[in-house]
N, C-alpha and C positions, 0 to 999 in steps of 0.2 A: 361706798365711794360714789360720788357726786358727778357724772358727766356732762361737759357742756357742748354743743354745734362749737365745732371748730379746735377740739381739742386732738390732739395725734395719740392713738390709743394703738396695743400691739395686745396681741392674746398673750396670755401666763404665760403659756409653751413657749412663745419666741414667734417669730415668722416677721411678715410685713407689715410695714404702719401702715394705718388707715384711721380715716377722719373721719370725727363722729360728727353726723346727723343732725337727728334727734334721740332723746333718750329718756327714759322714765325709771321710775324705782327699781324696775328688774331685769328690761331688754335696751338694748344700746343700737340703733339702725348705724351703719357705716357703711363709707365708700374708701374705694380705693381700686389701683393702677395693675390689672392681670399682670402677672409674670410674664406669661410667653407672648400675649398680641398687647398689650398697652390698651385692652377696652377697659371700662368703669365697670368696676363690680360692687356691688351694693348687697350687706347681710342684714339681718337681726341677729346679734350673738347676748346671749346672756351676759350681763353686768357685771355679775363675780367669776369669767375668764378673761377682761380687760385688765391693762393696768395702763396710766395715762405716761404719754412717753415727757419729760421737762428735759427741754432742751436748754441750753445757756443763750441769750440774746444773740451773743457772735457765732454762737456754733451753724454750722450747716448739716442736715441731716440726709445720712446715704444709707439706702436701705444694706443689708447683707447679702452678697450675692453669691 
């Protein structure tokens, strides 16, 4: 799978969105909003534990809490 800067990707397991970076053939840099203080946290997570989140135009997107 193909990721682009600015795409909403969630790990296979489930957890929170987070927005990709940049990315290459096998590692995916992301950022995204701590749970408990609201800082930027920023990973490298392997490619094949991402899956890209497609949301509908009108939809609004809430994380699970």
């Amino acid at each position: 799978m193909e990721f682009r800067p600015g795409d909403l990707v969630q790990l296979k397991s489930g957890g929170r969105s987070m927005t990709v970076v940049k990315s290459d053939k096998t590692n995916v840099d992301v950022i995204w909003y701590g749970e408990t203080d609201d800082a930027l946290r920023t990973a490298t997570i392997p490619a094949v534990c991402l899956d890209v989140i497609e949301l509908d135009d009108d939809e609004d997107f809430e994380d699970d809490e």
